[in-house]
FITORPA-940953 format. One record per residue (C-alpha): x, y, z. Coordinates in steps of 0.25 Angstrom, whole numbers, padded with zeros to 4 digits, always signed. Last residue first. Example, Ala and Ser with C-alpha at 12.3 -4.5 7.8 and 13.67 -1.06 7.14 Angstrom:
<vokols>
+0055-0004+0029+0049-0018+0031
</vokols>
This chain:
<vokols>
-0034-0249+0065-0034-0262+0058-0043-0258+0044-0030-0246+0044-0019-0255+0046-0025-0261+0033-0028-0252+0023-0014-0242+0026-0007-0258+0024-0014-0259+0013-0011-0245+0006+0003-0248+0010+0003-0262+0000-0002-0253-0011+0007-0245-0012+0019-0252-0010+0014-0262-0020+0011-0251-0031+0026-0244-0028+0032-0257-0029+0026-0262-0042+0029-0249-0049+0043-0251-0046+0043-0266-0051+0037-0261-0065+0047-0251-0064+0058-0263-0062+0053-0273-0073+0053-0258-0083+0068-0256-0078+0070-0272-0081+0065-0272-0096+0053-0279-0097+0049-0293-0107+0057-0304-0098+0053-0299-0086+0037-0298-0088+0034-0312-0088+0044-0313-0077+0038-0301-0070+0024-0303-0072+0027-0318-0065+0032-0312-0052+0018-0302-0051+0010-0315-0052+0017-0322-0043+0015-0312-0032+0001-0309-0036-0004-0321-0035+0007-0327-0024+0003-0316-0014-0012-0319-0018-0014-0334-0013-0004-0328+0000-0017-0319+0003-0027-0332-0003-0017-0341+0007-0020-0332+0020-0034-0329+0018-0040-0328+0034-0025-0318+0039-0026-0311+0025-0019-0297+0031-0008-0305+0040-0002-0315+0031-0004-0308+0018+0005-0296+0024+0016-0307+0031+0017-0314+0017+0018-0301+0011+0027-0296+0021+0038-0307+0020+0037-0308+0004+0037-0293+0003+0050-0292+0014+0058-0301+0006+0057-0296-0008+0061-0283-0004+0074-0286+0004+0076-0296-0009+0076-0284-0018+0085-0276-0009+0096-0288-0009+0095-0291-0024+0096-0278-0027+0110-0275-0020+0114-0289-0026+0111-0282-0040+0119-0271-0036+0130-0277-0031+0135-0285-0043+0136-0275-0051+0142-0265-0040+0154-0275-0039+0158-0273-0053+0149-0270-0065+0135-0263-0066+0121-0265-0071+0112-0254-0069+0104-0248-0059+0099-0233-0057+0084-0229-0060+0077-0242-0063+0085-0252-0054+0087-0245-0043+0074-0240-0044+0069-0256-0043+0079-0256-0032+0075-0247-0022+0061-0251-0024+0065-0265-0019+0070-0261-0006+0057-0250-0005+0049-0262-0008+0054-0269+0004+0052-0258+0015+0039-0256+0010+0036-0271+0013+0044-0269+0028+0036-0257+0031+0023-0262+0028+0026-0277+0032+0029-0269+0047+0016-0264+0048+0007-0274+0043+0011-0282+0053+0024-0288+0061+0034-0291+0052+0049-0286+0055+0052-0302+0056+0046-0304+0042+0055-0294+0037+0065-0299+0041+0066-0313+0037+0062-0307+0023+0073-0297+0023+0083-0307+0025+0078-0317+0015+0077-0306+0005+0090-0301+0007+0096-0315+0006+0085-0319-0006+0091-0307-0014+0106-0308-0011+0104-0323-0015+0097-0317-0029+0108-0309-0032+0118-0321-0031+0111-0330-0037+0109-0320-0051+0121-0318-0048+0124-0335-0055+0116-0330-0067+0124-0318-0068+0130-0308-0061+0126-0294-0069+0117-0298-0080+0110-0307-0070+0107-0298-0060+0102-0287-0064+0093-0291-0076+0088-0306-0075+0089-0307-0060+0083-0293-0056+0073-0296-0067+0067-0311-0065+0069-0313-0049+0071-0299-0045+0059-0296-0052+0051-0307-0050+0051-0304-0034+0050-0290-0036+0036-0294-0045+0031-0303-0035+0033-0294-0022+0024-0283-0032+0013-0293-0033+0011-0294-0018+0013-0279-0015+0004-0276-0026-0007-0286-0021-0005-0282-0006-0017-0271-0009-0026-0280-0014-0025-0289-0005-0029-0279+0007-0040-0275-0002-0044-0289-0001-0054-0293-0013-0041-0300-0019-0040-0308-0005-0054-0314-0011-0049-0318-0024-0039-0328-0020-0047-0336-0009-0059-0335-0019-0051-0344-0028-0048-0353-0014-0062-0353-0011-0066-0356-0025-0057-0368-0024-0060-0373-0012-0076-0374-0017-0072-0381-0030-0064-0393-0019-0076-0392-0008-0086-0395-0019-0077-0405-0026-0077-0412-0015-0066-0426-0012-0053-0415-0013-0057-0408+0000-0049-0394+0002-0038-0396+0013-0034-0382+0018-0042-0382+0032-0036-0395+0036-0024-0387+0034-0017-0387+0049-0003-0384+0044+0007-0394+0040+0022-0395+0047+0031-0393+0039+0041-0402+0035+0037-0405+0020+0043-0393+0016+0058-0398+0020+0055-0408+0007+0051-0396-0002+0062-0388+0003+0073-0400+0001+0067-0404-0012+0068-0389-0016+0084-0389-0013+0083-0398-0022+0080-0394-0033+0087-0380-0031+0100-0391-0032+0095-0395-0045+0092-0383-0049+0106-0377-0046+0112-0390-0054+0105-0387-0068+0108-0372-0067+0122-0378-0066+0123-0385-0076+0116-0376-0087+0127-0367-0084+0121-0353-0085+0135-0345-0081+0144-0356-0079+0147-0363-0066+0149-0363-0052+0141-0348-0051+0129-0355-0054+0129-0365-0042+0134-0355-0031+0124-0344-0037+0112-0352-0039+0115-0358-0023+0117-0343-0018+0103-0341-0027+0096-0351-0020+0101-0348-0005+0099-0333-0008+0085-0332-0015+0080-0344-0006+0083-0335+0007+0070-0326+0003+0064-0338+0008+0069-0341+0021+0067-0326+0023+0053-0327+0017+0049-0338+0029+0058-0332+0040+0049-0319+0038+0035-0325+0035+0036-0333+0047+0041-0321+0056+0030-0311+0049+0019-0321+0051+0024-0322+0065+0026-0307+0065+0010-0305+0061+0004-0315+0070+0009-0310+0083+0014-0322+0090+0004-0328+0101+0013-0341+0099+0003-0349+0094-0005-0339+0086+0006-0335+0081+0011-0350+0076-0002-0351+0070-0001-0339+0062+0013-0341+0058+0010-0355+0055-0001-0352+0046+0006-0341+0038+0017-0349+0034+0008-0362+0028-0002-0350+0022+0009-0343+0015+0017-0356+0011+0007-0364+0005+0003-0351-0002+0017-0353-0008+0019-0365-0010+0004-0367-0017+0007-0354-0028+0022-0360-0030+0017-0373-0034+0008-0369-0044+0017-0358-0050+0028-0369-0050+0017-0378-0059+0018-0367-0070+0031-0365-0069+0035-0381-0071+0024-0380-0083+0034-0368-0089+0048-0373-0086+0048-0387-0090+0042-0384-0105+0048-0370-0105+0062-0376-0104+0070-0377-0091+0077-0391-0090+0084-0390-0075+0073-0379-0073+0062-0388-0072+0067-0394-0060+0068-0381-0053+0053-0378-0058+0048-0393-0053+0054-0389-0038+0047-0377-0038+0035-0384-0043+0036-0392-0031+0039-0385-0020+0022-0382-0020+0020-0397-0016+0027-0392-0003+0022-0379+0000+0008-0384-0004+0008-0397+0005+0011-0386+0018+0000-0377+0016-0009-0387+0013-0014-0396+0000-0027-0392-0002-0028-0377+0005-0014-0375-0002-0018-0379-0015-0031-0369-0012-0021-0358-0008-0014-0358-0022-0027-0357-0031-0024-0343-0035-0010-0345-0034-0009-0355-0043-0011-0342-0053+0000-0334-0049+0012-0345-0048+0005-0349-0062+0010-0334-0067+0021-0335-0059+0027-0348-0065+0023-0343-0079+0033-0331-0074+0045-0339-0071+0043-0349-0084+0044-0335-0094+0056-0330-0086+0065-0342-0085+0061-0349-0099+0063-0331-0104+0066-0337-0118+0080-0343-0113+0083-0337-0098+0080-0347-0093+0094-0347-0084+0090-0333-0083+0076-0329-0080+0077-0341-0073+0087-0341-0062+0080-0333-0051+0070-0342-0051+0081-0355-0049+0085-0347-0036+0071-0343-0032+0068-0360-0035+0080-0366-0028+0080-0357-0015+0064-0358-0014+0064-0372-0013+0075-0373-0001+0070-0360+0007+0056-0363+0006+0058-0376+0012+0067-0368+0024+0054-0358+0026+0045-0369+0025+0055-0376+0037+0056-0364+0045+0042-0359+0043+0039-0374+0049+0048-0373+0060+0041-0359+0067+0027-0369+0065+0034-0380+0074+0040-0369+0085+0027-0363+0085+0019-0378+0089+0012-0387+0081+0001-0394+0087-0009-0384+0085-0009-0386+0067-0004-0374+0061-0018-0364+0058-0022-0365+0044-0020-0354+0032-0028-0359+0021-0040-0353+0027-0054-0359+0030-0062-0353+0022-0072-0340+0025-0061-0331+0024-0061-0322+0036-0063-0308+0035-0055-0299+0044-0044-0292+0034-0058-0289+0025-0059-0274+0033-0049-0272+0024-0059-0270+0013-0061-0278+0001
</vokols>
């Protein structure tokens, strides 16, 4: 449990392979364009369509209820995430894990409980593999192509990180710019028009799913499991459950947990609270678009940026506190002085927050990726195993909580979050710089 555990090794061979020799830095630089572009196109249709739910389905909290069944399994898949990757491969993960995300869309153009609940479920599943795919795929290259180039480690995996969330974050303003442009053409909730935005977020995620299929596979020899022994097959699995225990015997784990469960609950929030009771009230279904592409520009911005300022344990300190104090500024905005206004001001204010909110956002997902990457260098996929945990766990507490809270008592619950997380996270960083020196 000490910090002197930074230089174990597990025992395993890890999830996290080198890239094959014969590719070059010029061909690994390509494939975090194109993961980055694929992320882009599926991303776009499901944050928009997510964004949506707690109001389109709004009819016995369908939106709300299915949101947070999809965070629970979301959590529990993630336990045995990293041993689908291991079989499959980084790559054949990211790809079969677009599929859910595709199923919930479709599920969505008829959305009762009997589509939406197993369809949930199933996305849950396929968004634990995608995204560990994603972790480990990301954080191989980058350490393969600073080896390669005698880069420093640590801004490569800051570069990659960095142009991968900022492509991300960019889902929140192309999808909500296109929720905006076909929601806006016709009446408020028209049932033909939800209709055609999911059809066009449909396909925007068979293009992202078929660009998928151009990367470049790592070296996972080391990932296959053999399906001919049952021996090997029960052995893998115990490995892969001790995977997820072990990092929770880390004192270094330990502490991040708060900071990792805290960027799952402002990421609920603004999608499930923010939406449903600042937003929509004041500009509708259609602002709901609007406020949100404000939120993913800013947060595409900041993530770009931050993962350029990234160079150690350092710089993520003071970009993380950075962040929360963004966001802190807006939950005691909204505890000690907002309220709804007319005119230009009423519309300003909830774009004001969407900007700070998605400053936030976008510097925890860069320096939480770039954290995990650099302190669990020998468990890479049980470190990004227990982002998504804890990360999805804290997101589906929010929508099962949402609907039954008051937002002034959503908005204490996300001060105390912040302070904890804040914390916490310095008493790490104090930890570890000293096991260094």
């Amino acid at each position: 449990m000490a910090i002197e555990s930074m230089d174990t090794r597990d025992e395993e061979a890890p999830l996290v392979a080198d890239i094959s020799q014969s590719e070059t830095p010029k061909t690994r630089t390509r494939d975090v364009h194109i993961l980055s572009c694929a992320f882009l196109l599926v991303f776009l249709a499901y944050g928009a369509a997510q964004n949506l739910e707690t109001t389109v389905n709004a009819e016995g909290n369908l939106g709300t209820v299915s949101l947070g069944i999809l965070y629970v399994s979301f959590a529990f898949f993630s336990l045995f995430a990293s041993l689908v990757v291991r079989v499959l491969g980084s790559k054949n993960a990211v790809v079969l894990g677009t599929t859910g995300y595709w199923l919930y869309i479709a599920a969505n153009l008829k959305p009762t409980w009997y589509t939406m609940v197993p369809v949930s479920v199933y996305l849950g599943f396929a968004a634990s593999i995608i995204w560990v795919g994603e972790g480990t795929y990301l954080t191989s290259i980058a350490r393969s192509h600073a080896r390669d180039s005698n880069l420093h480690e640590a801004t490569v995996i800051g570069n990659f990180n960095g142009e991968f969330w900022a492509m991300f974050a960019l889902h929140q303003f192309v999808g909500n710019l296109i929720t905006l442009a076909v929601l806006q053409n016709g009446a408020e909730g028209s049932s033909s028009n939800t209709t055609l935005l999911f059809i066009v977020f449909l396909c925007s995620m068979t293009l992202g799913t078929i660009l998928m299929c151009f990367l470049c596979k790592i070296n996972d020899k080391e990932e296959k499991v053999s399906a001919d022994s049952s021996v090997s097959f029960s052995s893998a699995v115990v490995s892969r459950l001790k995977s997820v225990i072990t990092p929770l015997l880390d004192i270094r784990m330990l502490l991040i947990i708060p900071l990792i469960a805290y960027s799952g609950l402002q990421q609920a929030f603004v999608w499930a609270d923010y939406t449903k009771d600042v937003v929509n009230p004041i500009l509708g279904e259609a602002g709901v678009g609007g406020a949100m592409a404000v939120y993913g520009a800013f947060d595409a911005i900041c993530s770009l940026a931050a993962g350029r300022l990234t160079s150690g344990l350092k710089s993520i300190t003071f970009i993380v506190c950075g962040g929360a104090f963004f966001q802190a500024v807006i939950f005691l905005w909204l505890l000690l002085k907002y309220s709804a206004t007319s005119g230009v001001l009423g519309i300003v204010y909830p774009l004001l927050m969407a900007a700070l909110l998605g400053i936030g956002d976008g510097v925890l997902n860069t320096q939480l990726s770039a954290l995990l990457a650099l302190l669990f260098k020998h468990d890479t996929e049980g470190a990004f195993a227990q982002l998504k945990v804890w990360q999805s766990s804290a997101i589906a507490v929010v929508f099962f909580l949402s609907p039954a809270i008051t937002l002034q008592t959503m908005v204490m619950i996300m001060l105390v979050a912040i302070i904890v997380s804040l914390v916490s996270f310095l008493f790490l960083t104090v930890k570890v710089e000293k096991a260094f020196s």
